[in-house]
mmCIF file as Biopython writes it, N, C-alpha, C and O atoms, coordinates in Angstrom:
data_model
#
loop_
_atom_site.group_PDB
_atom_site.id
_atom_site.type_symbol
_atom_site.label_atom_id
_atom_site.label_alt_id
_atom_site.label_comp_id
_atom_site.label_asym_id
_atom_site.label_entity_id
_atom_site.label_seq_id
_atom_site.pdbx_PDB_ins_code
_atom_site.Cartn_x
_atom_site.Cartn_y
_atom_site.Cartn_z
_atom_site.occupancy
_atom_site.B_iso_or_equiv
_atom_site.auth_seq_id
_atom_site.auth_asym_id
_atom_site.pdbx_PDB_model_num
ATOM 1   N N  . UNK A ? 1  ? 115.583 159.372 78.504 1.0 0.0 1  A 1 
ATOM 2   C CA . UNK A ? 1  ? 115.093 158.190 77.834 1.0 0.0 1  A 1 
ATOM 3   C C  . UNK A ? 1  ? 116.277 157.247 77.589 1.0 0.0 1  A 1 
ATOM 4   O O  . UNK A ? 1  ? 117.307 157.626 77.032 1.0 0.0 1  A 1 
ATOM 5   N N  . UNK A ? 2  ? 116.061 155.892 78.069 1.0 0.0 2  A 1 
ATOM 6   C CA . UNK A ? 2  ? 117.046 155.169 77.650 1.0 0.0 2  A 1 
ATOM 7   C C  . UNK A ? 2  ? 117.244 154.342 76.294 1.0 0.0 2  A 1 
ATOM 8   O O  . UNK A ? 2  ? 116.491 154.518 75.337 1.0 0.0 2  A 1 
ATOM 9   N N  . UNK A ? 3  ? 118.108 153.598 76.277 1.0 0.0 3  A 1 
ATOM 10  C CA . UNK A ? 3  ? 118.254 153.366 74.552 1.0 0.0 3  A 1 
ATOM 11  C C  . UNK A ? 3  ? 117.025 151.972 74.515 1.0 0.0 3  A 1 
ATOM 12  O O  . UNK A ? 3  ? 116.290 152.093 73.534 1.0 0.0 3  A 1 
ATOM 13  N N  . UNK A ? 4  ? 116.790 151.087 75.129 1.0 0.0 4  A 1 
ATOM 14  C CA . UNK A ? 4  ? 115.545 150.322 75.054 1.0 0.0 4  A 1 
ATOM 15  C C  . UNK A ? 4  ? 114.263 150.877 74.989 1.0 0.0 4  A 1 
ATOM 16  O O  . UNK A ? 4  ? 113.335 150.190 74.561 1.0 0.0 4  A 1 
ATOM 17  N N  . UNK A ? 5  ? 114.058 152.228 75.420 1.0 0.0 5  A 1 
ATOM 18  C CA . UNK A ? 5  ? 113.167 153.022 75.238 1.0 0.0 5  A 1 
ATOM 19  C C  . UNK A ? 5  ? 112.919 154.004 74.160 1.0 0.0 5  A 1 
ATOM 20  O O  . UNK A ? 5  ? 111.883 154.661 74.048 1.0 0.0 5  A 1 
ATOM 21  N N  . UNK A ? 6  ? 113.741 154.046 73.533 1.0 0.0 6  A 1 
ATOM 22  C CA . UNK A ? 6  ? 114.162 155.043 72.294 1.0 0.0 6  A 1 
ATOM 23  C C  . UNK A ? 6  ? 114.100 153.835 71.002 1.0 0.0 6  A 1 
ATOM 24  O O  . UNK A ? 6  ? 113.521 154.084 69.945 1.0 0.0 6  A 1 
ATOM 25  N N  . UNK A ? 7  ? 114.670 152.735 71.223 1.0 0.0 7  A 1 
ATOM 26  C CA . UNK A ? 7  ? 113.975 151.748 70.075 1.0 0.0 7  A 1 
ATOM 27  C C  . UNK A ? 7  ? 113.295 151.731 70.242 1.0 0.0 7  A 1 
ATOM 28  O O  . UNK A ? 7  ? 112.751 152.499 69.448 1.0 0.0 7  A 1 
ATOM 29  N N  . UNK A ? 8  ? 112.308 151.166 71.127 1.0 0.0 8  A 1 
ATOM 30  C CA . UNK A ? 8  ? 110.751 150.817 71.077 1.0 0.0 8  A 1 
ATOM 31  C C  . UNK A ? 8  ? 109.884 151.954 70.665 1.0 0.0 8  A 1 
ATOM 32  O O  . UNK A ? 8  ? 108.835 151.708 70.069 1.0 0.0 8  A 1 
ATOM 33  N N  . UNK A ? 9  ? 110.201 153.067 70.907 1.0 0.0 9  A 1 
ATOM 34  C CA . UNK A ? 9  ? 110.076 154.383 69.906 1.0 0.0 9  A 1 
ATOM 35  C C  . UNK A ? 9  ? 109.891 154.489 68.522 1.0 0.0 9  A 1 
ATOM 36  O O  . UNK A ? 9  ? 108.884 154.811 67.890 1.0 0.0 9  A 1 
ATOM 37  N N  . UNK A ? 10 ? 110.966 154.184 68.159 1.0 0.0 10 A 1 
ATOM 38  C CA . UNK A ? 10 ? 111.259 154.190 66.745 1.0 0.0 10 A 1 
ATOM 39  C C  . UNK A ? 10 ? 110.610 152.935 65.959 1.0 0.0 10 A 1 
ATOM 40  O O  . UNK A ? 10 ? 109.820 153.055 65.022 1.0 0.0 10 A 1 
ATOM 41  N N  . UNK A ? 11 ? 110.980 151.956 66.389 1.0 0.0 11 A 1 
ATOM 42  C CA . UNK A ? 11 ? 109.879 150.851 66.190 1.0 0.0 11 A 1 
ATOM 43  C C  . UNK A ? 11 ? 108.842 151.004 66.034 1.0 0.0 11 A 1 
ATOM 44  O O  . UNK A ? 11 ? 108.311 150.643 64.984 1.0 0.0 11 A 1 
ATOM 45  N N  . UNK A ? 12 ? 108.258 151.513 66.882 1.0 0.0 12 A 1 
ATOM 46  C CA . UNK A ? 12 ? 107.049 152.403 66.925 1.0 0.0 12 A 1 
ATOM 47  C C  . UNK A ? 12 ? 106.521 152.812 65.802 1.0 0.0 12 A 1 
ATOM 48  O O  . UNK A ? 12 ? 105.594 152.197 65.276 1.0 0.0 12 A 1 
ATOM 49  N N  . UNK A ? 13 ? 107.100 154.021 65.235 1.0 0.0 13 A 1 
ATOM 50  C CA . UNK A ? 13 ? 107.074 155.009 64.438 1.0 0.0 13 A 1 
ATOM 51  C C  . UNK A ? 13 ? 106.853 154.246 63.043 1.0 0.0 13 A 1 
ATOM 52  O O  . UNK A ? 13 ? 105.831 154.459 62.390 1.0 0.0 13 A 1 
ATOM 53  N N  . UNK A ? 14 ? 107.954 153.249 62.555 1.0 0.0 14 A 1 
ATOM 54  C CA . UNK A ? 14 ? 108.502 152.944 61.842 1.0 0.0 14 A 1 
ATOM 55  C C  . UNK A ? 14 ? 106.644 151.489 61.822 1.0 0.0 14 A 1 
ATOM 56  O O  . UNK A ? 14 ? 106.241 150.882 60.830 1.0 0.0 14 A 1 
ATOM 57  N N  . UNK A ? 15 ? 106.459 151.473 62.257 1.0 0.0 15 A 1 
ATOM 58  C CA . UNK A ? 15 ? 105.224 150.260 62.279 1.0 0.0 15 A 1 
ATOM 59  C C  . UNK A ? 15 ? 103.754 151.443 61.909 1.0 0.0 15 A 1 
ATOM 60  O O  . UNK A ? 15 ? 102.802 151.134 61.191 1.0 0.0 15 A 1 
ATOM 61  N N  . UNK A ? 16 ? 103.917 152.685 62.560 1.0 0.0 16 A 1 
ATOM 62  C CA . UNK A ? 16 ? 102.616 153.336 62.361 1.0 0.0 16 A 1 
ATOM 63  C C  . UNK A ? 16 ? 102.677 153.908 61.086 1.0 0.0 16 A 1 
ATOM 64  O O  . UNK A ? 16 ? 101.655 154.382 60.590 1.0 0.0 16 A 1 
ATOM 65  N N  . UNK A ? 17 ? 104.027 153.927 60.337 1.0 0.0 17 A 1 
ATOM 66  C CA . UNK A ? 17 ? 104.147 154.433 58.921 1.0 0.0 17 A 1 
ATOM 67  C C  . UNK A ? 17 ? 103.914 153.457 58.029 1.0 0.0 17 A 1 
ATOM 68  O O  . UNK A ? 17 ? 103.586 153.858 56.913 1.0 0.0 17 A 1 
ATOM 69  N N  . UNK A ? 18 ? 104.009 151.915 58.236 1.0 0.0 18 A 1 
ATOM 70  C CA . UNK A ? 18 ? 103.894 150.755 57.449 1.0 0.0 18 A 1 
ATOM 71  C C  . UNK A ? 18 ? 102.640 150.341 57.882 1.0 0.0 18 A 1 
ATOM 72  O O  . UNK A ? 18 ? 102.539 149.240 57.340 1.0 0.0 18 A 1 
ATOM 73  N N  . UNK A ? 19 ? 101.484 150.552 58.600 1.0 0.0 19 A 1 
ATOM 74  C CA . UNK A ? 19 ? 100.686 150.216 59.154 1.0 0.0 19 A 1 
ATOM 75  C C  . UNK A ? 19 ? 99.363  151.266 57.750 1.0 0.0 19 A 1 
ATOM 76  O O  . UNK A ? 19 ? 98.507  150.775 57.014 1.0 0.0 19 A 1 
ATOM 77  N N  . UNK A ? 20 ? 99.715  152.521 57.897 1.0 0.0 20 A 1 
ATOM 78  C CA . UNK A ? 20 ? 99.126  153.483 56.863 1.0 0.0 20 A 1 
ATOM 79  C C  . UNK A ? 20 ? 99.798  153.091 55.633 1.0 0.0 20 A 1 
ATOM 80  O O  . UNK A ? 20 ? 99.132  153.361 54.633 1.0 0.0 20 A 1 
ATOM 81  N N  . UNK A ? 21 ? 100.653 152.665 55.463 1.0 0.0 21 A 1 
ATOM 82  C CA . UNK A ? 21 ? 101.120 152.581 54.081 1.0 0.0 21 A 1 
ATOM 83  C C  . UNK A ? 21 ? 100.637 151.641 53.407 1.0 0.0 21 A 1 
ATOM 84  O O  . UNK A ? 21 ? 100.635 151.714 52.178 1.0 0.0 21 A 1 
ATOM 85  N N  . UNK A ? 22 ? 99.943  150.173 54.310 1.0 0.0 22 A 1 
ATOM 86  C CA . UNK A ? 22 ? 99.997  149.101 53.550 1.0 0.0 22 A 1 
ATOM 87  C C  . UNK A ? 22 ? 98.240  149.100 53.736 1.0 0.0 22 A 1 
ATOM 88  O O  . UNK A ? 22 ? 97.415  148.581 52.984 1.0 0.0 22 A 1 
ATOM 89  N N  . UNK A ? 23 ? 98.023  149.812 54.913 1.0 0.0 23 A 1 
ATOM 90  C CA . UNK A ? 23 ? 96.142  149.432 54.422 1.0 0.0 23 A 1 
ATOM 91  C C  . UNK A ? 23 ? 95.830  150.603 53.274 1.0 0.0 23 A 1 
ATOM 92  O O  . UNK A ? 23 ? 94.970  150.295 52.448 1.0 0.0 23 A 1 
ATOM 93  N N  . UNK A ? 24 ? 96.512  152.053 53.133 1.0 0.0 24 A 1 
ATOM 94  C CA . UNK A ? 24 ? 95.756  152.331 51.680 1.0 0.0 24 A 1 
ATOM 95  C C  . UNK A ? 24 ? 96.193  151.860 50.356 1.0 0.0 24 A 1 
ATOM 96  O O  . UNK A ? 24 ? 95.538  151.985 49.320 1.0 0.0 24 A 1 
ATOM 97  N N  . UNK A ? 25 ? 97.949  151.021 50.527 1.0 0.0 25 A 1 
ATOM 98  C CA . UNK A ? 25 ? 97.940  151.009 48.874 1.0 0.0 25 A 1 
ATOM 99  C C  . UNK A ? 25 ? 97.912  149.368 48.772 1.0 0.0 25 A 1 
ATOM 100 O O  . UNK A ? 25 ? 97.575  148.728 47.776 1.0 0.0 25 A 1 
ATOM 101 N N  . UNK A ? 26 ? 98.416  148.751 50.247 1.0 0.0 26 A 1 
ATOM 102 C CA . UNK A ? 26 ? 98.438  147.118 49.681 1.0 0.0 26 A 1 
ATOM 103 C C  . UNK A ? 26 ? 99.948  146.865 49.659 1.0 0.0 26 A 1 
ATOM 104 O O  . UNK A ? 26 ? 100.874 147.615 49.350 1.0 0.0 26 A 1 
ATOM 105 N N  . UNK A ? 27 ? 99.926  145.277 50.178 1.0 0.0 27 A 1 
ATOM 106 C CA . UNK A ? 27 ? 101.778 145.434 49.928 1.0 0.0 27 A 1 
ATOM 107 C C  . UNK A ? 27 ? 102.359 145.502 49.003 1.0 0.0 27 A 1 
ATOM 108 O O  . UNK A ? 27 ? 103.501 145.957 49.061 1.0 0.0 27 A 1 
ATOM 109 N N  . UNK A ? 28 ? 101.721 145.010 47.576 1.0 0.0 28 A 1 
ATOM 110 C CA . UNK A ? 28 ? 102.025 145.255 46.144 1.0 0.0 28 A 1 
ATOM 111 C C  . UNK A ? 28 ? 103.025 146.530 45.903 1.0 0.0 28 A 1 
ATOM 112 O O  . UNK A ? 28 ? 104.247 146.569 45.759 1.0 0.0 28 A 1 
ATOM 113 N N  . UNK A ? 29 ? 101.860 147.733 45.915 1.0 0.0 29 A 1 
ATOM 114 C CA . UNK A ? 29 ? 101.737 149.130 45.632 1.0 0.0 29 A 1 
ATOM 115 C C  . UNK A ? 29 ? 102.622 149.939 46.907 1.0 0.0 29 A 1 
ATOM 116 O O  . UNK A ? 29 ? 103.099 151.071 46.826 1.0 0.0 29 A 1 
ATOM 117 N N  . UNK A ? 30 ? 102.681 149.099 47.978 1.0 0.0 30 A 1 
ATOM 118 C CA . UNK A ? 30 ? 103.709 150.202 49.179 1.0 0.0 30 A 1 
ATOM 119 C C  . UNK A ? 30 ? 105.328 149.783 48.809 1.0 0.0 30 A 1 
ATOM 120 O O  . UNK A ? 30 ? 105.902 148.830 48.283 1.0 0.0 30 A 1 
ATOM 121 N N  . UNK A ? 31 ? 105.684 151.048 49.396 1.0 0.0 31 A 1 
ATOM 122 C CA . UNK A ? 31 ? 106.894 151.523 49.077 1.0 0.0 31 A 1 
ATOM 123 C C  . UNK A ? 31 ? 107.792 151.418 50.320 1.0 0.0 31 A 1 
ATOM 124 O O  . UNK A ? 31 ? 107.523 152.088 51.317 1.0 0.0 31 A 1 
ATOM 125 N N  . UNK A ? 32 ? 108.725 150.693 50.291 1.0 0.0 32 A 1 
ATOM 126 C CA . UNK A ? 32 ? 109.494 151.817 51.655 1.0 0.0 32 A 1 
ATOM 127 C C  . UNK A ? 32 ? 110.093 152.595 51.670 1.0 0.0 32 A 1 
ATOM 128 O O  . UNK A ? 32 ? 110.481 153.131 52.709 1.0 0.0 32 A 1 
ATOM 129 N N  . UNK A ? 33 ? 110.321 152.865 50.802 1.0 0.0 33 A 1 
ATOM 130 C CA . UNK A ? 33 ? 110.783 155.037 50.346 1.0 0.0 33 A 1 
ATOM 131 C C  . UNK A ? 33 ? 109.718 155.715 51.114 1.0 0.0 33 A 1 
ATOM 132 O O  . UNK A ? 33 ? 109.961 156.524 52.010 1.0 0.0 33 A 1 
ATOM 133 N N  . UNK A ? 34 ? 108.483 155.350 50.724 1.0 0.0 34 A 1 
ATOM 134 C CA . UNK A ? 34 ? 107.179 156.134 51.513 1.0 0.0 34 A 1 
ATOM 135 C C  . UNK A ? 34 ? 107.387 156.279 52.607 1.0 0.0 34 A 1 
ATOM 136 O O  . UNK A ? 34 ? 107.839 157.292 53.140 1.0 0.0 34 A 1 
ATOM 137 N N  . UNK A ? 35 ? 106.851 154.502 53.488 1.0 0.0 35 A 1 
ATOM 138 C CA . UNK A ? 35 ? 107.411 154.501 54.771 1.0 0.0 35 A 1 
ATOM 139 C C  . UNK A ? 35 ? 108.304 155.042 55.594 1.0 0.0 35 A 1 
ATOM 140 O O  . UNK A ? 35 ? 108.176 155.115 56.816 1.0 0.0 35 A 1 
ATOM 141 N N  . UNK A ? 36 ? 109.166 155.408 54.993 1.0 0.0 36 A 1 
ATOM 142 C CA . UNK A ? 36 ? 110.082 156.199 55.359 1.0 0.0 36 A 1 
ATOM 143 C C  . UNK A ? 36 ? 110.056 157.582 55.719 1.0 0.0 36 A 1 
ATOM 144 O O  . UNK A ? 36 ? 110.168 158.120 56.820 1.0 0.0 36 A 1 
ATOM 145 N N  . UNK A ? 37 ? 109.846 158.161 54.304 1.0 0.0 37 A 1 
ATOM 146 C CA . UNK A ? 37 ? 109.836 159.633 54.083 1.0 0.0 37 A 1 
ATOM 147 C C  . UNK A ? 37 ? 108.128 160.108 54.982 1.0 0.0 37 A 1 
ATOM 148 O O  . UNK A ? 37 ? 107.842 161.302 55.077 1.0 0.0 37 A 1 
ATOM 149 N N  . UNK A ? 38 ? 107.317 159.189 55.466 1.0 0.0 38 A 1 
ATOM 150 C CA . UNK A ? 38 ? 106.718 159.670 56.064 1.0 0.0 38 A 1 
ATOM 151 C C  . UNK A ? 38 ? 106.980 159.931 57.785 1.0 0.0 38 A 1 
ATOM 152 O O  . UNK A ? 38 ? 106.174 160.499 58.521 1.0 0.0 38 A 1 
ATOM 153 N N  . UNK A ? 39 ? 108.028 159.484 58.117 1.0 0.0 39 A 1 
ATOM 154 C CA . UNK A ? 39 ? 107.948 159.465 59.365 1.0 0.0 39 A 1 
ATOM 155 C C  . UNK A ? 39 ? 109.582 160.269 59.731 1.0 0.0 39 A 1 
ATOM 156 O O  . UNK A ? 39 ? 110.055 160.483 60.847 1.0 0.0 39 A 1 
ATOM 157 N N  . UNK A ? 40 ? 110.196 160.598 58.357 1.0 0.0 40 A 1 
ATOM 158 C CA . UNK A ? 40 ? 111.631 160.749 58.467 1.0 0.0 40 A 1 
ATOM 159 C C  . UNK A ? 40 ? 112.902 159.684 58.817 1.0 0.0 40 A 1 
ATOM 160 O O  . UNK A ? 40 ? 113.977 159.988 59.334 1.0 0.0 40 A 1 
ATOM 161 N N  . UNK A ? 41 ? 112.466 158.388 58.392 1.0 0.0 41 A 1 
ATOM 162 C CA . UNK A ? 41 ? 113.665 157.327 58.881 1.0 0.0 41 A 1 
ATOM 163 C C  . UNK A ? 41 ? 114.123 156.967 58.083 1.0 0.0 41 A 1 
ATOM 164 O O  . UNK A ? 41 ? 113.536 157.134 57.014 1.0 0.0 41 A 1 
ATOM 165 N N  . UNK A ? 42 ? 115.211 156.378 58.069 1.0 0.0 42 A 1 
ATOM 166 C CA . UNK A ? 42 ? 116.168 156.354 57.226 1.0 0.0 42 A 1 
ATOM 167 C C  . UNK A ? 42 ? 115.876 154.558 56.370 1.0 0.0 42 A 1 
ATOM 168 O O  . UNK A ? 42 ? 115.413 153.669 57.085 1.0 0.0 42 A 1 
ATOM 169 N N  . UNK A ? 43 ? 116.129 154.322 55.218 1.0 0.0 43 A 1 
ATOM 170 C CA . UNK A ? 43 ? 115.993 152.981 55.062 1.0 0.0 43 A 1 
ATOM 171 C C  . UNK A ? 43 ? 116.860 151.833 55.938 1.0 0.0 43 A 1 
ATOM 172 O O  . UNK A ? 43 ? 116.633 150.629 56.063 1.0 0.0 43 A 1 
ATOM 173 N N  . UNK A ? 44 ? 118.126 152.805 56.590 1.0 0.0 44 A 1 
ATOM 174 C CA . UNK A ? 44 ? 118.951 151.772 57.529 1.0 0.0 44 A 1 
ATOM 175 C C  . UNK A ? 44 ? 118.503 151.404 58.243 1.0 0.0 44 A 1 
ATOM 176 O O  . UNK A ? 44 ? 118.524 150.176 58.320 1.0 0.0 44 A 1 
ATOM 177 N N  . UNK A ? 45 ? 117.707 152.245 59.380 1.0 0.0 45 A 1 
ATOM 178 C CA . UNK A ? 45 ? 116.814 151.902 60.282 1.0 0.0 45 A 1 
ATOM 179 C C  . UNK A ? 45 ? 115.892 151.272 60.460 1.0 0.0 45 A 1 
ATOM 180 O O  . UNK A ? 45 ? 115.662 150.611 61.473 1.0 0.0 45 A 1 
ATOM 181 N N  . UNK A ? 46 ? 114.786 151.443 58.895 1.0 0.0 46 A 1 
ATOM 182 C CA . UNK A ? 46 ? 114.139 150.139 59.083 1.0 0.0 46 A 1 
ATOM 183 C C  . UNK A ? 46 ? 114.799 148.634 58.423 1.0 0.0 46 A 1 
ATOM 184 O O  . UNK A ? 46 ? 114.323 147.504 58.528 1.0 0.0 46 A 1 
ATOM 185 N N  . UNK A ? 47 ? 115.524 148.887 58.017 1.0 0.0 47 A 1 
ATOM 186 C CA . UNK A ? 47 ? 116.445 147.301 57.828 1.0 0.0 47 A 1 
ATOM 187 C C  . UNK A ? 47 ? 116.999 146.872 58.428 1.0 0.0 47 A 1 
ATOM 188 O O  . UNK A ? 47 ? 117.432 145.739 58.220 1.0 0.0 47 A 1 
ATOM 189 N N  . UNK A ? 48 ? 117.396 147.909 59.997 1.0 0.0 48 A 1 
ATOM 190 C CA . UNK A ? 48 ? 118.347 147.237 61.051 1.0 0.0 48 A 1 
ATOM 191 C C  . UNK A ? 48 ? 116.810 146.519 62.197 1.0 0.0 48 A 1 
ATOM 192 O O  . UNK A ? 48 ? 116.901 145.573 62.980 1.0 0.0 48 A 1 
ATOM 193 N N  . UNK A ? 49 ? 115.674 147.277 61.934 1.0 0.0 49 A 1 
ATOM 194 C CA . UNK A ? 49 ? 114.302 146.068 62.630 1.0 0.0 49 A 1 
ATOM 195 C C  . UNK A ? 49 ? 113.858 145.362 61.924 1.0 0.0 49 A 1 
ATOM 196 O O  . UNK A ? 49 ? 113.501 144.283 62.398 1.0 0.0 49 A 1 
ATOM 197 N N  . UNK A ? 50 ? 113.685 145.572 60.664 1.0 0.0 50 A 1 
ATOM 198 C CA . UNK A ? 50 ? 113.007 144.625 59.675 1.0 0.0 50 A 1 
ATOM 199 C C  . UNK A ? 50 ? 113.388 143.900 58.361 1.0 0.0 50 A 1 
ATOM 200 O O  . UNK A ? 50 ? 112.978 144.331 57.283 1.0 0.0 50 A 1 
ATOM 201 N N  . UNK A ? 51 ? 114.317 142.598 58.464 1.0 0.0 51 A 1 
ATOM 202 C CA . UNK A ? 51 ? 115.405 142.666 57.768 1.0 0.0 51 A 1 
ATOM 203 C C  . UNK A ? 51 ? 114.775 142.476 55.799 1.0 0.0 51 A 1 
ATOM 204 O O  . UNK A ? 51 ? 115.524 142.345 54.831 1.0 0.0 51 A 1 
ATOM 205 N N  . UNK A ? 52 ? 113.558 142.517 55.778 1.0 0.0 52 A 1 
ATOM 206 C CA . UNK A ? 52 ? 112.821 142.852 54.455 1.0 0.0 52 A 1 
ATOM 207 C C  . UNK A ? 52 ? 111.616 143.488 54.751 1.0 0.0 52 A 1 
ATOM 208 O O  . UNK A ? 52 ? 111.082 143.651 55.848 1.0 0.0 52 A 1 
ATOM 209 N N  . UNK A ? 53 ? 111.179 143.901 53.402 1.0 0.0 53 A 1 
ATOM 210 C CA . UNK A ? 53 ? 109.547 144.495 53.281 1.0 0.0 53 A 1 
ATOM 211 C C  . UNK A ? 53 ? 109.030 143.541 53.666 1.0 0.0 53 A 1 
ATOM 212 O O  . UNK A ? 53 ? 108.540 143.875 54.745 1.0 0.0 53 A 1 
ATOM 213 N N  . UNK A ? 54 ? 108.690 141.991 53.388 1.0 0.0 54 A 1 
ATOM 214 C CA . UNK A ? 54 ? 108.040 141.557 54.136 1.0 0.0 54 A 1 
ATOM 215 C C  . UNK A ? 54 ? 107.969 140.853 55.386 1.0 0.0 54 A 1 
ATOM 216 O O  . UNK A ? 54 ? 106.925 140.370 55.825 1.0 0.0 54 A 1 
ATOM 217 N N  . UNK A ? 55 ? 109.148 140.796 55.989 1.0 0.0 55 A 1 
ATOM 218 C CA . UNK A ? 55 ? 108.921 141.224 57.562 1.0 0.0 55 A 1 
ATOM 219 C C  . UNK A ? 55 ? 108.543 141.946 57.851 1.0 0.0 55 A 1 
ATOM 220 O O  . UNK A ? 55 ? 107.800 141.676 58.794 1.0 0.0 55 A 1 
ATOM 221 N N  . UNK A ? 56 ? 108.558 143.251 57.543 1.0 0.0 56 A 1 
ATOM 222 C CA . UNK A ? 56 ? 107.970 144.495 58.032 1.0 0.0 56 A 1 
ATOM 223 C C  . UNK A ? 56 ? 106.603 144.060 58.048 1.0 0.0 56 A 1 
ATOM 224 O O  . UNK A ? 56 ? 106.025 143.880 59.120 1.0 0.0 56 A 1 
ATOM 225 N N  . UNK A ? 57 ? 105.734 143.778 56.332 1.0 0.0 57 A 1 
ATOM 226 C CA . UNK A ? 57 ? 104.197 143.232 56.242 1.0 0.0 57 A 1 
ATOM 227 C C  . UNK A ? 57 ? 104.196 142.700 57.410 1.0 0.0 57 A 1 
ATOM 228 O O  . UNK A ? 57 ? 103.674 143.211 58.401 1.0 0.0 57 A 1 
ATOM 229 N N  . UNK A ? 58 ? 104.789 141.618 57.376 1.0 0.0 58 A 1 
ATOM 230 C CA . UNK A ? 58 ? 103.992 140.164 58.528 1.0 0.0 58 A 1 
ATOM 231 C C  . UNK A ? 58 ? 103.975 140.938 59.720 1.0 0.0 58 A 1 
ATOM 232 O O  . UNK A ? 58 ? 102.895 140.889 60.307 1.0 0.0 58 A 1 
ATOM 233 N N  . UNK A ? 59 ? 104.833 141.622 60.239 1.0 0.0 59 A 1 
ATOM 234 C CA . UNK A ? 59 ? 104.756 142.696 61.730 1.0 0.0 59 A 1 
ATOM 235 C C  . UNK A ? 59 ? 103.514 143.104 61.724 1.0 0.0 59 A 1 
ATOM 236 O O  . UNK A ? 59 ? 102.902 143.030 62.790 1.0 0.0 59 A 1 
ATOM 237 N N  . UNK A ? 60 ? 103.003 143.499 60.836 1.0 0.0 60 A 1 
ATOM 238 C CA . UNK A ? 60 ? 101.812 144.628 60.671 1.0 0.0 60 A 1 
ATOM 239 C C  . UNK A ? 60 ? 100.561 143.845 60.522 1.0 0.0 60 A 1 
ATOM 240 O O  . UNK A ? 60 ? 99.399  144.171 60.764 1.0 0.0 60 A 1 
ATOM 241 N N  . UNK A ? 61 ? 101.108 142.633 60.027 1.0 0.0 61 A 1 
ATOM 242 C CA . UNK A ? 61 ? 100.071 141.770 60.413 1.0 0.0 61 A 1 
ATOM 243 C C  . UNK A ? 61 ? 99.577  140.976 61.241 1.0 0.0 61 A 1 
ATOM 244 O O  . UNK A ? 61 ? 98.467  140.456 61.347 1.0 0.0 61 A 1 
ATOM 245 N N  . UNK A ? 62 ? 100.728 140.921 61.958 1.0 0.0 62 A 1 
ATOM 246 C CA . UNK A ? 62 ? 100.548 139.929 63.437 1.0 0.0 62 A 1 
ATOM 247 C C  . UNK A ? 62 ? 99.983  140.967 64.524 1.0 0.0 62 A 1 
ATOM 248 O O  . UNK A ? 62 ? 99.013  140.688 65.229 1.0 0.0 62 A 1 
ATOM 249 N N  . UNK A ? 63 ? 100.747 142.319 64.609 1.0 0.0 63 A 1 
ATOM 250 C CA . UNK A ? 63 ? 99.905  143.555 65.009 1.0 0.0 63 A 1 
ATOM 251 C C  . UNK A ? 63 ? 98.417  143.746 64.850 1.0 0.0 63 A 1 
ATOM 252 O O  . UNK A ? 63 ? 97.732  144.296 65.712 1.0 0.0 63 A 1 
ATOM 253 N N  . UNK A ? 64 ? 98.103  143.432 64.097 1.0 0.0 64 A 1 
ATOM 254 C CA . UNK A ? 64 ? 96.382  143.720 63.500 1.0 0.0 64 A 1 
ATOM 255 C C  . UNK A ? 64 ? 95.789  142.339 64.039 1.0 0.0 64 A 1 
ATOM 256 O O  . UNK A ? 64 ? 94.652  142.544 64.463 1.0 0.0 64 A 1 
ATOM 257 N N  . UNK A ? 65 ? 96.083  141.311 64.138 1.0 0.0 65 A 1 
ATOM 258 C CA . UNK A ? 65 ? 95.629  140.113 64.111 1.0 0.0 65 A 1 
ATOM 259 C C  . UNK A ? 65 ? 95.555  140.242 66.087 1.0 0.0 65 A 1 
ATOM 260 O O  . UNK A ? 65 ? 94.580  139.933 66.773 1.0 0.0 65 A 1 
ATOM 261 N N  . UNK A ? 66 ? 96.858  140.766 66.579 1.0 0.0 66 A 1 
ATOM 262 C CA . UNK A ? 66 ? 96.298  141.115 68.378 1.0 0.0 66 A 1 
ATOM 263 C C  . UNK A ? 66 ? 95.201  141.779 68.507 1.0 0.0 66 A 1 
ATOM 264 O O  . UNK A ? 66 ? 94.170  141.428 69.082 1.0 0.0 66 A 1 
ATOM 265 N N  . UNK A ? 67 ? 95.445  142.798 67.935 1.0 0.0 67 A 1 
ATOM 266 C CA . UNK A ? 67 ? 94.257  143.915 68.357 1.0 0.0 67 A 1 
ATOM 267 C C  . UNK A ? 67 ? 93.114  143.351 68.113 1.0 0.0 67 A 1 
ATOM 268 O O  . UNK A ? 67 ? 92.192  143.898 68.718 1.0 0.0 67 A 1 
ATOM 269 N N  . UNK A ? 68 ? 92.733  142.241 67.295 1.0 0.0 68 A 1 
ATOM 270 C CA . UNK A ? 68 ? 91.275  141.732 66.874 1.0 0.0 68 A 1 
ATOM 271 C C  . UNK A ? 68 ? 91.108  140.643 68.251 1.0 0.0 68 A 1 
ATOM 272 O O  . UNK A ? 68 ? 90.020  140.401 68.773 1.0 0.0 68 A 1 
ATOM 273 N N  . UNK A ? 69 ? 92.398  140.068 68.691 1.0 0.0 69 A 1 
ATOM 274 C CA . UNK A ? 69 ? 91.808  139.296 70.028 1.0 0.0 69 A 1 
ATOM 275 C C  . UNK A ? 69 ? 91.777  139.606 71.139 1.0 0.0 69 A 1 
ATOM 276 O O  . UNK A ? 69 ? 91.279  138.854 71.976 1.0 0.0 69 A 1 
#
């Protein structure tokens, strides 16, 4: 696996943990400790893709907003 393939991985990961995190508690109530500890990543990692919580949100929302078109 190469390293463009191994981010998009983790990216990955790191979107399907914020993806569950924010439709059961809401962005209010989510954590990224959670996000994290659910998938095992480190908070560096998601701050080196998502340079706040809500970048991360808006990802997850522009994500949801494809899949509907």
């Amino acid at each position: 696996m190469n390293r463009e393939e191994k981010n998009q991985q983790t990216k990955r990961r790191i979107m399907e943990s914020a993806l569950a995190e924010f439709s059961q508690k809401g962005y209010g109530a989510s954590s990224v400790n959670t996000i994290c500890a659910a998938q095992n990543i480190s908070k560096g990692i998601i701050y080196h893709y998502f340079k706040t919580k809500d970048d991360l949100y808006l990802a997850c929302v522009e994500e949801c907003f494809q899949l509907l078109i």
